[in-house]
N, C-alpha and C positions, 0 to 999 in steps of 0.2 A: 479693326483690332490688330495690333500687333502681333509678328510671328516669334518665336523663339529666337532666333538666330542670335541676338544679342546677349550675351552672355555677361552679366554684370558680377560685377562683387559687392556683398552687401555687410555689412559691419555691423556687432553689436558690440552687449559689453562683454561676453564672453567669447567667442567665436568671431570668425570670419568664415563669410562664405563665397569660396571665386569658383571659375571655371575649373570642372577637373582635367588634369592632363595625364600620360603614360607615362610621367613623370612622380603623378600617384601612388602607383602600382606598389611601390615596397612597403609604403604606408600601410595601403588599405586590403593588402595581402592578407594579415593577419584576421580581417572581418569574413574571407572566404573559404580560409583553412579551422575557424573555429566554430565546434560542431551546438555550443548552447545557440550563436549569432546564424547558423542557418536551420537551427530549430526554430529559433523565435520566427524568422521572416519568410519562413514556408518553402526555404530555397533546396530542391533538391540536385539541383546541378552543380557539379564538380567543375571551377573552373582551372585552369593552369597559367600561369605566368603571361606566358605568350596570348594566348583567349584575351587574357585582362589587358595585356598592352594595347592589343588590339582596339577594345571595345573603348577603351578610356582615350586613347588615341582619336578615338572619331569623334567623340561626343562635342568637341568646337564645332564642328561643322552642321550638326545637327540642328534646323529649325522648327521641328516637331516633339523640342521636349526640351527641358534645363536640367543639366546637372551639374552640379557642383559641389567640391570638396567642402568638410565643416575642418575646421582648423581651428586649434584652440590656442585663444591667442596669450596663455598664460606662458605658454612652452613652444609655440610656434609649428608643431606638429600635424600635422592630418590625421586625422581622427574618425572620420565618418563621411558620407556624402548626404546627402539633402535633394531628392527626384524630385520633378515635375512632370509628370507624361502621359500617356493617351491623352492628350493633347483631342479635345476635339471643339474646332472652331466657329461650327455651325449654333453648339449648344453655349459657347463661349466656357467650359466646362474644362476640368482634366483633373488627374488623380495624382496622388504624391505617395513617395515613400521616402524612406529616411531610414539610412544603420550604420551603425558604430563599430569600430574594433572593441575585442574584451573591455579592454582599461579604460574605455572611455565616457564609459557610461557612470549614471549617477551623481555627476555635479550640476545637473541643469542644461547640459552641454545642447539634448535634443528638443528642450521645450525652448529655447532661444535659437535654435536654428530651426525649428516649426514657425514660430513665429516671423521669425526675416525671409525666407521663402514663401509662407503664404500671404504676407505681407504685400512681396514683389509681385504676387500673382492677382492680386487683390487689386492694387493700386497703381501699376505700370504695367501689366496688359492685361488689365479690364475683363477678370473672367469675373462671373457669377457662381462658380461652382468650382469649390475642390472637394474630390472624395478623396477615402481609404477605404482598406479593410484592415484588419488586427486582430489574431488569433486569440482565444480565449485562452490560452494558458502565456499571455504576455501583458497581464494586468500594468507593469511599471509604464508600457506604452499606450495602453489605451488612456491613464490617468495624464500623461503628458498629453497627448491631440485633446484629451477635456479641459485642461487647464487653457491652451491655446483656443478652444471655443467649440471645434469639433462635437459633433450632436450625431448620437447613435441613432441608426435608419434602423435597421432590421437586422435576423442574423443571417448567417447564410450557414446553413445545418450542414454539418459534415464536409465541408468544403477543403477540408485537408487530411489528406491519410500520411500519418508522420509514424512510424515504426508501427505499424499494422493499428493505431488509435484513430478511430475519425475524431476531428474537431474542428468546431463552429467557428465564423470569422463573422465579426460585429462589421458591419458597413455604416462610414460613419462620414459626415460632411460639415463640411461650412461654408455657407451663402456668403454673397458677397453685401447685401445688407446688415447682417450681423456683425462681421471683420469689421464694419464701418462701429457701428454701435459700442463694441468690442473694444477696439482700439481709439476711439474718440478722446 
């Protein structure tokens, strides 16, 4: 089984998805400073300019995980990034996440870069298993990973305390039999 290290670009008809670089950072800035996009993704950490250079800076080198920018290829912009990680090799297995800056949700943009991503994972390095999870007050996401095939497992109760609210996160997955079915 192949490792991460190879960082491709994958193209549809909406989107491109390449390597992210710290070259991102002024793009995908605004996905860190807006407070609905770290509601939705459970994010309660504050990052600063410098953190993001950083973090986005390393992610080429990285063989235990893929990220990459989504880019919308109507305007040429970056828009969101598209994860693949915990990465675990053993079960041929790993977990994804995906988010967008404000404006760039709602044209399809994240259910065609679910799809080219789990695709890639699917079909060029041979997992069996991607999961998520998806907070119950972010219905528009949980509909997009259903559209792409993603199949609710169980919940996880209370799995997020967001301004004194517990709330449940749906764990949800797609086999690498189905992808095949799916996408046939």
């Amino acid at each position: 089984m192949p490792d991460f290290s190879y960082k491709p670009t994958l193209t549809g008809g909406l989107v491109v998805l390449r390597p992210v670089t710290e070259a991102d950072v002024p793009a995908l800035l605004p996905l860190f400073e807006d407070a609905e996009v770290m509601r939705l993704t459970g994010c309660h950490t504050v990052f600063d300019e410098p953190a993001l250079r950083k973090w986005y800076g390393s992610r080429g080198v990285r063989d235990d995980r893929l990220d990459l920018a989504v880019v919308e290829r109507a305007t040429g912009r970056v828009v969101g990034e598209a994860v693949l990680n915990d990465w675990d090799p053993d079960n041929e297995s790993c977990s994804f996440r995906i988010a967008f800056v404000p404006d760039g949700t709602g044209r399809g943009l994240g259910t065609e870069s679910t799809r080219l991503i789990v695709g890639y994972g699917f079909e060029s390095l041979g997992l069996h298993r991607i999961s998520l999870e998806v907070y119950a007050f972010n219905p528009r996401a949980r509909r997009a990973y259903e559209k792409v095939g993603f199949t609710p497992e169980g919940v996880l109760r209370g799995a997020l305390l967001w301004e004194g609210e517990r709330v449940d996160a749906t764990v949800m997955s797609l086999l690498a039999p189905e992808w095949k079915r799916l996408s046939a």
